[in-house]
N, C-alpha and C positions, 0 to 999 in steps of 0.2 A: 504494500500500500504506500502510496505515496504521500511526503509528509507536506509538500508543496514549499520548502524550503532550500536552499541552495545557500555555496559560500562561494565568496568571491576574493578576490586580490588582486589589486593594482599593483604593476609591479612595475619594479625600480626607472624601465626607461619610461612609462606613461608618466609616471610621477613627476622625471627631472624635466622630459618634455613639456609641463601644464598643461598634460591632458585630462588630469581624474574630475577637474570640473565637468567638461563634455561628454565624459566617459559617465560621470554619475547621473548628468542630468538623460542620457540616450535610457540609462536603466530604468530608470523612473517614469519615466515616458513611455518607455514599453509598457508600464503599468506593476510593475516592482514595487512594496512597500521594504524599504529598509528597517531592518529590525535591529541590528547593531552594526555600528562603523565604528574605526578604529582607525589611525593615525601613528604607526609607530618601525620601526628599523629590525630587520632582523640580525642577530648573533650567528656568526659561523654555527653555534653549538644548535642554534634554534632552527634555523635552518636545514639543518642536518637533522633537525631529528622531523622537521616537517616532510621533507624529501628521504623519508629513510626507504619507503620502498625502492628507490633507485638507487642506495650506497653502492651495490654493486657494480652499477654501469659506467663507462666509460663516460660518458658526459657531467657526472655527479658532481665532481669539484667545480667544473663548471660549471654549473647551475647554483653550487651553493658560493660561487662569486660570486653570480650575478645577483641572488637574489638579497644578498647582502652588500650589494652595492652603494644603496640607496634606500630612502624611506620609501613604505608601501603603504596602501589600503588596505585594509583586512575589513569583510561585510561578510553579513549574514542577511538574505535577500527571502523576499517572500509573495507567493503567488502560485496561482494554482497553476499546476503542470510545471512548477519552477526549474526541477533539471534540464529539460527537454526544450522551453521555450526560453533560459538564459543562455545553454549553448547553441541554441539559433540564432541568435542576438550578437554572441559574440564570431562564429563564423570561427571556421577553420584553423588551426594550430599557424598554418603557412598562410603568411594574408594575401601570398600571392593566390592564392586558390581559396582564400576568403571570399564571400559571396557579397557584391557592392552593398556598401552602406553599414557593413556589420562592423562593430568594433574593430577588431583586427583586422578589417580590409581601411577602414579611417587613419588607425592610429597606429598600427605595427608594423616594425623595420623590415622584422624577418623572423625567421620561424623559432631562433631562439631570444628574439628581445620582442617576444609577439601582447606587450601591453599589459595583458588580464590572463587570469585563472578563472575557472570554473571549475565545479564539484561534477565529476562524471557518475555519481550513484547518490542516492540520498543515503549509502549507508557510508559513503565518503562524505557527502557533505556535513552530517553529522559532527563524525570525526573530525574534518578541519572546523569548523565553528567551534566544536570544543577545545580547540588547541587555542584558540584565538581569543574565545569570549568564555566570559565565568555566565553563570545564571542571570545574577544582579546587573548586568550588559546588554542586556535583549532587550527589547520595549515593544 
């Protein structure tokens, strides 16, 4: 069953670029209610333990530089069919094969500085929002 919740992150190049205003006002507009936002930098350590499904891959340290580059957004989004109709929105990992208009076809370099995350399951989403946000942080 689905919980009609999803997490998000803005990541470090939308950030440094001033995109997360256009980025947040595109979510909300799609009809998104924001349940918690957050404003904050991630630690090699935290980083790492957010991407620990991937420790073992070859791109790992890379991603946990990148993702530690810069301050991010960290959201917890809400709306019925929320997994399915955020990563519609956001459009494809490669924004070259992102579908016009979508987030990452707007605001992303390439496929590894591609703007924003999404939750690929609600039993992921979960997960990340709990990593992010305590109870007393949701509204």
């Amino acid at each position: 069953m689905a919980t009609n919740r999803t997490f998000t992150m803005f990541k470090p190049d939308a950030v440094a670029n001033g995109h997360a205003g256009k980025i947040l006002d595109q979510i909300t507009q799609a009809g998104f209610k924001v349940v918690a936002l957050k404003y904050t930098q991630l630690s090699n350590e935290r980083a790492g333990d957010f991407y620990g499904i991937h420790r073992e891959r070859p791109f790992f340290n890379d991603l946990v530089s990148f993702m530690t580059s810069g301050p991010i957004y960290a959201a917890i989004l809400e709306k019925e069919n929320a997994i399915e109709d955020f990563r519609t929105l956001i459009g494809a990992t490669d924004p070259q094969k992102a579908d016009a208009g979508t987030i990452r076809n707007l605001f992303a370099k390439s496929i590894d500085a591609n703007a924003i995350h999404g939750s690929d399951s609600d039993e992921n989403a979960e997960i990340e929002g709990n990593f992010f946000f305590a109870a007393d942080e949701r509204f």
